[in-house]
mmCIF file as gemmi writes it, N, C-alpha and C atoms, coordinates in Angstrom:
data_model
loop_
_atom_site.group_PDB
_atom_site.id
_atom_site.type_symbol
_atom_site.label_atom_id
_atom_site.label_alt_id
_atom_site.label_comp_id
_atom_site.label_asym_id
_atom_site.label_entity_id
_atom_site.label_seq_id
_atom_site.pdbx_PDB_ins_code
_atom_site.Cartn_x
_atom_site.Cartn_y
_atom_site.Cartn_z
_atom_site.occupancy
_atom_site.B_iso_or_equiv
_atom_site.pdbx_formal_charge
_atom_site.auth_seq_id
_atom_site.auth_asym_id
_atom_site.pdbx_PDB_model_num
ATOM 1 N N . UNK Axp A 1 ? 61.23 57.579 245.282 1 0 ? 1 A 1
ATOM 2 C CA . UNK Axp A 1 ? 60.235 57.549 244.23 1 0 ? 1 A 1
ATOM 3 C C . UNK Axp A 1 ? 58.918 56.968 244.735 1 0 ? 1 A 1
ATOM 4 N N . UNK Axp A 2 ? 58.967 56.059 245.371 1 0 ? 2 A 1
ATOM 5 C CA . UNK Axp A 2 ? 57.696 55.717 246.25 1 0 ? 2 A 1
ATOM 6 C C . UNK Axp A 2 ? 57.005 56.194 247.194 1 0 ? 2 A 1
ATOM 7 N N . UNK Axp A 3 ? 57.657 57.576 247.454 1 0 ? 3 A 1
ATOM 8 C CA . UNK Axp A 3 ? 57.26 58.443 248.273 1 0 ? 3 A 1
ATOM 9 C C . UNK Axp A 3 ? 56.174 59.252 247.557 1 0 ? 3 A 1
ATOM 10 N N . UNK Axp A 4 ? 56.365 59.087 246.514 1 0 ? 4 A 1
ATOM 11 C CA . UNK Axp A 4 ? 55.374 60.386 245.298 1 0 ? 4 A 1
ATOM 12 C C . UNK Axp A 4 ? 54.136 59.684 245.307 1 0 ? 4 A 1
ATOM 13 N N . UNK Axp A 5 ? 54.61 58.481 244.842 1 0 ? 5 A 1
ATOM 14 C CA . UNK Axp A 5 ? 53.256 57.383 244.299 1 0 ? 5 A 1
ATOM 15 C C . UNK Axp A 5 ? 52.042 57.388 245.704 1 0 ? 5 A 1
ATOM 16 N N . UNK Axp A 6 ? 52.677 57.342 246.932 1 0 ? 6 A 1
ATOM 17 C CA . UNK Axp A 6 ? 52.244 57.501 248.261 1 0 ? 6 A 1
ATOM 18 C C . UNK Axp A 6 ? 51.494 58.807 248.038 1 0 ? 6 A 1
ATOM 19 N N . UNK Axp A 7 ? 52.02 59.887 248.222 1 0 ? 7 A 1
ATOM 20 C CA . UNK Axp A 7 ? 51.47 61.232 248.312 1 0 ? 7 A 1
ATOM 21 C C . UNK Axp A 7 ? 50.572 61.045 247.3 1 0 ? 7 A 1
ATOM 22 N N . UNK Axp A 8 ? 50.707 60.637 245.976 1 0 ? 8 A 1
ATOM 23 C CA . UNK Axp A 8 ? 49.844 60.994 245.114 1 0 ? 8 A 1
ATOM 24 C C . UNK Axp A 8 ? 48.335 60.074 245.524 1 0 ? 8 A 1
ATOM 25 N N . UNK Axp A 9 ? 48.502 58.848 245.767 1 0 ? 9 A 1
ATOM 26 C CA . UNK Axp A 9 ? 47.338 58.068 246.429 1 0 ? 9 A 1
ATOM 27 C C . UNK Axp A 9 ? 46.642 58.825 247.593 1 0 ? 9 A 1
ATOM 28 N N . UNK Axp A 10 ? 47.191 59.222 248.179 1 0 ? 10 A 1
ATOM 29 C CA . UNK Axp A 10 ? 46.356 60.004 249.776 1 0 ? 10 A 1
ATOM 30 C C . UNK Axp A 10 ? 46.146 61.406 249.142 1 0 ? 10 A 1
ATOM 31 N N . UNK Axp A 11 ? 46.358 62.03 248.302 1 0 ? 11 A 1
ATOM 32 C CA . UNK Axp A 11 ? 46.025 62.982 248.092 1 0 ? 11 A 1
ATOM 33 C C . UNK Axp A 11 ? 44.769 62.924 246.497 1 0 ? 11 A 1
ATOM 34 N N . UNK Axp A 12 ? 44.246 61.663 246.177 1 0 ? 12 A 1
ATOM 35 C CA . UNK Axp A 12 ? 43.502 61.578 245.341 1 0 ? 12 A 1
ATOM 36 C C . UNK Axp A 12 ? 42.64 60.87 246.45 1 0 ? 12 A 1
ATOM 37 N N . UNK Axp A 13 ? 42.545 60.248 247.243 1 0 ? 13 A 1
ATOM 38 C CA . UNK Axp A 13 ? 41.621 59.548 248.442 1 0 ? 13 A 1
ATOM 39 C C . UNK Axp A 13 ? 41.098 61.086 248.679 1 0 ? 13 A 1
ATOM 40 N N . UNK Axp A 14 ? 41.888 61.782 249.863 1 0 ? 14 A 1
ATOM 41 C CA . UNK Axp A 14 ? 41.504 62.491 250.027 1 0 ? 14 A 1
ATOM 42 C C . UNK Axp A 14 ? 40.509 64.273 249.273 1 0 ? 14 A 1
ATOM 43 N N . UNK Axp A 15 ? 40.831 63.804 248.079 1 0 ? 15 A 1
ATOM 44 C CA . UNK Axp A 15 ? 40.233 64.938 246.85 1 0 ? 15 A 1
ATOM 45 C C . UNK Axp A 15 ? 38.96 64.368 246.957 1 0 ? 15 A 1
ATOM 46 N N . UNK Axp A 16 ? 38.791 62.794 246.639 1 0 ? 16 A 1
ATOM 47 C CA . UNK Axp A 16 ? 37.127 61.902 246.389 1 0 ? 16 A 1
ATOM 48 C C . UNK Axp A 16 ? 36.849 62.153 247.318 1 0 ? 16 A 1
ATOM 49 N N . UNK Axp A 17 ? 37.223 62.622 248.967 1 0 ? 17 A 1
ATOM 50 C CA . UNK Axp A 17 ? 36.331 62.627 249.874 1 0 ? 17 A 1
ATOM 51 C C . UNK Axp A 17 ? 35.858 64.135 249.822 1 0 ? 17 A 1
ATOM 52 N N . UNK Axp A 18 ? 36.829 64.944 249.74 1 0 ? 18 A 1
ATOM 53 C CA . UNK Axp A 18 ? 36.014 66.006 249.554 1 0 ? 18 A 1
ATOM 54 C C . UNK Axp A 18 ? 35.011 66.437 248.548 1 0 ? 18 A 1
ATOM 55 N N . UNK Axp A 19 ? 34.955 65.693 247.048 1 0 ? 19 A 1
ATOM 56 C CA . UNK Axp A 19 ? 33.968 65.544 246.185 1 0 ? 19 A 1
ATOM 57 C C . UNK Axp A 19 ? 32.296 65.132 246.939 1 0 ? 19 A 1
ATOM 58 N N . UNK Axp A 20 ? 32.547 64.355 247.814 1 0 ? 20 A 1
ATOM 59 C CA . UNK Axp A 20 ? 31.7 63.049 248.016 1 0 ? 20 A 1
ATOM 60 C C . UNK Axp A 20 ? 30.979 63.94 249.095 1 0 ? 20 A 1
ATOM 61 N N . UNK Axp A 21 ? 31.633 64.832 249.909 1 0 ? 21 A 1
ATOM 62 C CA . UNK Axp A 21 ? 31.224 65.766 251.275 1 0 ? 21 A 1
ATOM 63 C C . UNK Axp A 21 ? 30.291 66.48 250.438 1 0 ? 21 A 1
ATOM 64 N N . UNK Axp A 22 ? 30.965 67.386 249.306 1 0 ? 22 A 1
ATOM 65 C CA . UNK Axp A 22 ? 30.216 68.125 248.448 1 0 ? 22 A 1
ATOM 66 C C . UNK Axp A 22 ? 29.042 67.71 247.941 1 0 ? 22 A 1
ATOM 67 N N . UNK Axp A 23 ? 28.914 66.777 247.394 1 0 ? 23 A 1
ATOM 68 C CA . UNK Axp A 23 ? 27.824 66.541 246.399 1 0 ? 23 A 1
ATOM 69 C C . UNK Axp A 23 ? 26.928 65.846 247.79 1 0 ? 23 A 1
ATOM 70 N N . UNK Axp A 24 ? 27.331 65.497 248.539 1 0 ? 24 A 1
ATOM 71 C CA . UNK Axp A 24 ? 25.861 65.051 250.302 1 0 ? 24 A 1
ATOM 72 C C . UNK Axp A 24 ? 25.758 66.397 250.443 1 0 ? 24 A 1
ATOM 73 N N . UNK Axp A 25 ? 26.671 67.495 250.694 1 0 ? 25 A 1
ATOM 74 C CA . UNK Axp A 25 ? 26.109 68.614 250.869 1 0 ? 25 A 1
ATOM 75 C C . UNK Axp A 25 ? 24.841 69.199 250.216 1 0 ? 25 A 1
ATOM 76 N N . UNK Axp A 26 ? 25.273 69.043 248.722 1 0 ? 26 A 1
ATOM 77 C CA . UNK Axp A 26 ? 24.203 69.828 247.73 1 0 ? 26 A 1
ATOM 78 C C . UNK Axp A 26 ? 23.403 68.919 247.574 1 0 ? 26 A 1
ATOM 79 N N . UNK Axp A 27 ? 22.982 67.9 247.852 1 0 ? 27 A 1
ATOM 80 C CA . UNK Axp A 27 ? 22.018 67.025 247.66 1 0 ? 27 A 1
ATOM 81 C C . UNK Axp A 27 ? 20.887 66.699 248.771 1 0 ? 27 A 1
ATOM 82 N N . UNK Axp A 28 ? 21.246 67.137 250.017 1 0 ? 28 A 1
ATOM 83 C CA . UNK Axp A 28 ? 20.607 67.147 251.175 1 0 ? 28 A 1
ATOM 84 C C . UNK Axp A 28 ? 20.693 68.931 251.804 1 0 ? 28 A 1
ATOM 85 N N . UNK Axp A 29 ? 20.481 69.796 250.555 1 0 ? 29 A 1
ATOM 86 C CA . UNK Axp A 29 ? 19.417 70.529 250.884 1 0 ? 29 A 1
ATOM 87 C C . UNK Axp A 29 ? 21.047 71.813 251.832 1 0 ? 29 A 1
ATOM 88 N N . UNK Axp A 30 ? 22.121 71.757 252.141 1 0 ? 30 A 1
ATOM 89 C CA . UNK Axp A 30 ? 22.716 72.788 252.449 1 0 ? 30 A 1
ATOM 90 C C . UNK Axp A 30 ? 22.749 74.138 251.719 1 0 ? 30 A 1
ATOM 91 N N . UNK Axp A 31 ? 22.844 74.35 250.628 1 0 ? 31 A 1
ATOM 92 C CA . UNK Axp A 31 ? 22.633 75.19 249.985 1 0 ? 31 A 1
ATOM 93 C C . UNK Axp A 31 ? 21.741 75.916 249.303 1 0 ? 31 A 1
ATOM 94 N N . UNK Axp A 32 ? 20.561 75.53 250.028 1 0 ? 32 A 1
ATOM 95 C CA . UNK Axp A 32 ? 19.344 76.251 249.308 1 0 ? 32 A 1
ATOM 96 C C . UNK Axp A 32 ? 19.03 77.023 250.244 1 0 ? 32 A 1
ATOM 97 N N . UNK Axp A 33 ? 19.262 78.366 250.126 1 0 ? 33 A 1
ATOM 98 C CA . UNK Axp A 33 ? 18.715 79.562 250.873 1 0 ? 33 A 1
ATOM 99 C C . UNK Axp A 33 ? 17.211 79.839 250.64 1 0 ? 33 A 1
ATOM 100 N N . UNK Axp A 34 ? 16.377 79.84 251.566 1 0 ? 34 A 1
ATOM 101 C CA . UNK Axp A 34 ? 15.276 80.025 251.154 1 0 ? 34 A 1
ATOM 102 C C . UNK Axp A 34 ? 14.701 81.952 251.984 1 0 ? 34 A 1
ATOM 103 N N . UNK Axp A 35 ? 15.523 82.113 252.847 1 0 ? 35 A 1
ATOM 104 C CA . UNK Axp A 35 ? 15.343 83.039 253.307 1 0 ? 35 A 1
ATOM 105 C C . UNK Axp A 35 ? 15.697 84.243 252.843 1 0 ? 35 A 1
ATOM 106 N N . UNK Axp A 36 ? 17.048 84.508 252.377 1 0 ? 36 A 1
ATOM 107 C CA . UNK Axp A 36 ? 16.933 85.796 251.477 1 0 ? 36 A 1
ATOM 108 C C . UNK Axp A 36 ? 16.681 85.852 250.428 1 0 ? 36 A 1
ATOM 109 N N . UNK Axp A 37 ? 15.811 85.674 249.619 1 0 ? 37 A 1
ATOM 110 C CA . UNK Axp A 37 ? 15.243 85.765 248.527 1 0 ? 37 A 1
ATOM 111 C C . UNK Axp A 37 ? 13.95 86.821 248.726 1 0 ? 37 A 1
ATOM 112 N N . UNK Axp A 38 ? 13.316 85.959 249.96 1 0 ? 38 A 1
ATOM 113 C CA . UNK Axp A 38 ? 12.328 86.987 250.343 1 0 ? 38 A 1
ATOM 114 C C . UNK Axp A 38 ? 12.311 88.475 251.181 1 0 ? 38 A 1
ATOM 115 N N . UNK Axp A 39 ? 13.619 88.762 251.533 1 0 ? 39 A 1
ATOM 116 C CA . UNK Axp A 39 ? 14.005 89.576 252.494 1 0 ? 39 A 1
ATOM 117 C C . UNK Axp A 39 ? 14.674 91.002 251.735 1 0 ? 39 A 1
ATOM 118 N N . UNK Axp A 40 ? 15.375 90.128 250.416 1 0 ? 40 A 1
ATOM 119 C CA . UNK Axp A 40 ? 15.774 90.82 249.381 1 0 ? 40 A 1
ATOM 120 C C . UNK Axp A 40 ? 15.502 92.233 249.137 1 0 ? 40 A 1
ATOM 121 N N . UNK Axp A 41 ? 14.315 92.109 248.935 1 0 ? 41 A 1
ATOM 122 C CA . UNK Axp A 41 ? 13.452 93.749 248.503 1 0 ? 41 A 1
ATOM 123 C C . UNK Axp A 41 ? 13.733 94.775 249.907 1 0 ? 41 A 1
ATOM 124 N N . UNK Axp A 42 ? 13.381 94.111 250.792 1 0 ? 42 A 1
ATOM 125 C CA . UNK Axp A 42 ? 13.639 95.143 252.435 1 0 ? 42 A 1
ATOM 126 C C . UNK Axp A 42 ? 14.466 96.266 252.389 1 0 ? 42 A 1
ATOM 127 N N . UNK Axp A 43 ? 15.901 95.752 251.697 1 0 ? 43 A 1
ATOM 128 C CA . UNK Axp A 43 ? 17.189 96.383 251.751 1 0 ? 43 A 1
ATOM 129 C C . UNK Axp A 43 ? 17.962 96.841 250.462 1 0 ? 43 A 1
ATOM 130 N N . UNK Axp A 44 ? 17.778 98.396 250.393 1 0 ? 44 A 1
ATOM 131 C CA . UNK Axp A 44 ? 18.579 98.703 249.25 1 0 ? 44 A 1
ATOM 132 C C . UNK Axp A 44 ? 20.266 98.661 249.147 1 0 ? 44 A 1
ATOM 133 N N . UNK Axp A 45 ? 20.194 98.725 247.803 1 0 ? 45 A 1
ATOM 134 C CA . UNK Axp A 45 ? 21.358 98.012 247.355 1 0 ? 45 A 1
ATOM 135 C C . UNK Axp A 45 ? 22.613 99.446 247.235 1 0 ? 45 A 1
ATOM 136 N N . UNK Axp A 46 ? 22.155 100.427 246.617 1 0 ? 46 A 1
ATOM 137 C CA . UNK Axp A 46 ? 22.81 101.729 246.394 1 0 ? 46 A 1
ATOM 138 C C . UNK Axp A 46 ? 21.737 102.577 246.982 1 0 ? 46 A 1
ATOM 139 N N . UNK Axp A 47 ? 22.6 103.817 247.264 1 0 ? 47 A 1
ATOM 140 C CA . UNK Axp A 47 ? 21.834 104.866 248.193 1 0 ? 47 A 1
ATOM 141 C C . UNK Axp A 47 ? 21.156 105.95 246.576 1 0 ? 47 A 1
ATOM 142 N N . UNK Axp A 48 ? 20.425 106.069 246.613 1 0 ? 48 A 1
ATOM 143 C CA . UNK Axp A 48 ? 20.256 107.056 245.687 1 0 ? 48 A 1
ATOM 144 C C . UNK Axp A 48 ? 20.364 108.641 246.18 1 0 ? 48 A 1
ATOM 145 N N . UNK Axp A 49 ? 20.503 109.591 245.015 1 0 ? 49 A 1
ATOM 146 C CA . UNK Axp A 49 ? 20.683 110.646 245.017 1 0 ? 49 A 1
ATOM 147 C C . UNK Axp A 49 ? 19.757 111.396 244.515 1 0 ? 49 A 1
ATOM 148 N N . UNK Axp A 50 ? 19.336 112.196 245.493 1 0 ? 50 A 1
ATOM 149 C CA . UNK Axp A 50 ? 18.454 113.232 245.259 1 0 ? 50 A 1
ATOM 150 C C . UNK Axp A 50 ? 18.964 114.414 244.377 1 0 ? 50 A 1
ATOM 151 N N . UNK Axp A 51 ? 17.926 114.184 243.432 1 0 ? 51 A 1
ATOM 152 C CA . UNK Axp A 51 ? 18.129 115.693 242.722 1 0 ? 51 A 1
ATOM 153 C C . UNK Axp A 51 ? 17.635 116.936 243.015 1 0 ? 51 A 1
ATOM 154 N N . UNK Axp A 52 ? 18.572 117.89 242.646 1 0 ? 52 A 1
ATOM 155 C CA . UNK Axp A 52 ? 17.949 119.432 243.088 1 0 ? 52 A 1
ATOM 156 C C . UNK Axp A 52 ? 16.776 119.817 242.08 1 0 ? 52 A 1
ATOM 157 N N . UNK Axp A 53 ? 15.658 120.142 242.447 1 0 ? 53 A 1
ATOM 158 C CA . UNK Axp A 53 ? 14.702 121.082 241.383 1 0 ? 53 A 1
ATOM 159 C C . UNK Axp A 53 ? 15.159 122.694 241.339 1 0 ? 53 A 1
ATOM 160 N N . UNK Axp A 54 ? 15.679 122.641 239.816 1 0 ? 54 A 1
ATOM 161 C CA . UNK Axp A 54 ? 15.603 123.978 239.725 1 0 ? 54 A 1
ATOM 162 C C . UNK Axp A 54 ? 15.136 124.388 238.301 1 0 ? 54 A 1
C-alpha cells in the first residue's frame, strides 16, 4: 500500500514539473511564430479548378 502513496507522490512531482516547463516555455516567447504568418499568403492551400468556357 505504500507503494501507491510513493508512485502517486513522484508522479504528481513530476506532472508540476512538467506544468512549470510549460508555462517558462509560453512565457519566454517559444511559441510565438512570427514567421509564418507572413509567408502564409505565398502558398496555396487547395489547387483550384479550372473551368471549361463553353
Amino acid at each position: 500500500m505504500s507503494v501507491i502513496v510513493v508512485l502517486i507522490g513522484v508522479s504528481v512531482f513530476v506532472a508540476v514539473g512538467f506544468l512549470i516547463a510549460f508555462l517558462w516555455a509560453v512565457k519566454s516567447g517559444q511559441y510565438d511564430d512570427r514567421y509564418t504568418p507572413s509567408v502564409r499568403m505565398l502558398f496555396d492551400d487547395e489547387k483550384k479548378k479550372e473551368e471549361d468556357p463553353k
